[in-house]
C-alpha positions in Angstrom: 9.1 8.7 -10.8 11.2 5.5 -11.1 11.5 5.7 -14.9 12.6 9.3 -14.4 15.8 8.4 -12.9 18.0 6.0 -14.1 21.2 5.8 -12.2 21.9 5.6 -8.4 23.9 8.9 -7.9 20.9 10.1 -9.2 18.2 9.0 -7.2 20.0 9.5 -4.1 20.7 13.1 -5.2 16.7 13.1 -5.6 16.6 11.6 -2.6 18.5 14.1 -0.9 16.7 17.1 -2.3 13.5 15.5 -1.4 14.5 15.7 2.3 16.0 19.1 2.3 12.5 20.1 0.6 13.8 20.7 -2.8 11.7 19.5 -5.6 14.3 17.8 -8.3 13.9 19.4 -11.9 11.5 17.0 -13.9 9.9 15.5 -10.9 6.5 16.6 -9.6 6.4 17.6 -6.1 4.2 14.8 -3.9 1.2 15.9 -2.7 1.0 16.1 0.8 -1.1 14.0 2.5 -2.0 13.0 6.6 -1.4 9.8 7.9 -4.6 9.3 8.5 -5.6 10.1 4.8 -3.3 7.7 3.5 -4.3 4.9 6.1 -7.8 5.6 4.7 -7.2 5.1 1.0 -5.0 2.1 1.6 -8.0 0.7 3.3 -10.0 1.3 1.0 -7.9 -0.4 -1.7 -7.7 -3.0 0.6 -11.2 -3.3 0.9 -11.4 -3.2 -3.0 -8.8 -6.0 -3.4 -11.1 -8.7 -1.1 -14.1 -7.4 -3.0 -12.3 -8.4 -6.1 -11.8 -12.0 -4.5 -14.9 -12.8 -3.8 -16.1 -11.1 -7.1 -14.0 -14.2 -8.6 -15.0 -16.9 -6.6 -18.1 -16.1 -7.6 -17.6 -15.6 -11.0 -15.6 -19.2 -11.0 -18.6 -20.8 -9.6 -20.8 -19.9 -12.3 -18.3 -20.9 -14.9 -17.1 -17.4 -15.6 -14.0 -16.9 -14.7 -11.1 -19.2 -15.4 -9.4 -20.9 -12.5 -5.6 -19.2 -13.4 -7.8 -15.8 -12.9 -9.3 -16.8 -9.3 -6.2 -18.4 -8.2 -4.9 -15.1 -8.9 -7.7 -12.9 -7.6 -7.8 -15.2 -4.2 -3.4 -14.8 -3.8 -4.2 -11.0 -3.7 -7.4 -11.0 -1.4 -4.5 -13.0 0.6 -1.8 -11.6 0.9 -3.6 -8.3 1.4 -5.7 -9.4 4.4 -2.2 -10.6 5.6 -0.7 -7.2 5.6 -3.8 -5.5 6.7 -3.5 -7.8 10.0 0.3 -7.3 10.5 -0.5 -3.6 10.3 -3.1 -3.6 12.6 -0.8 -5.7 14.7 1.8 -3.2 14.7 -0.3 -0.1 15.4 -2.2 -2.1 18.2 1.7 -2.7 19.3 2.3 1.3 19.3 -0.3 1.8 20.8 0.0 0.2 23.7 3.9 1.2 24.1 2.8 4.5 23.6 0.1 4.2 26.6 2.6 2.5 29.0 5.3 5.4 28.3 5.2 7.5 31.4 3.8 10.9 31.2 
């Protein structure tokens, strides 16, 4: 989608249209998806991407793998355990605003 527009006026055009509901010519409308759904596929990604670090660290104690690669496979088990916290932190956070609002 990035590569199909290549100046500002027209991505915020885009932008615009997507809002209003108005699929941009050459673009491919998004397919609608829950929250829920998408919380479930990033998880499992996530889930994927720590598999993939240990996977390494394996591999790199056998002699397999070459230390630039676990280095690298270890950053992104990381940084996504990282992001799966904060966002477990901020949904915890929501819901516990949304519990004190009154009713």
């Amino acid at each position: 989608m990035i590569d199909k527009i290549s100046n500002p006026a027209a991505a915020a055009s885009a932008y615009a249209n997507q809002a209003k509901g108005i699929s941009a010519p050459g673009l491919d409308a998004p397919e609608k998806q829950s929250f829920g759904d998408i919380l479930k596929t990033k998880a499992m990604e996530a889930v994927e991407t720590v598999r993939g670090g240990e996977k390494a660290t394996a591999q790199a104690i056998t002699g397999e793998a070459s230390l630039p690669e676990v280095v690298q496979a270890i950053t992104a088990s990381e940084i996504t355990l990282q992001t799966v916290v904060a966002v477990r932190d901020r949904l915890v956070t929501a819901y516990q605003e949304i519990m004190r609002m009154p009713v």
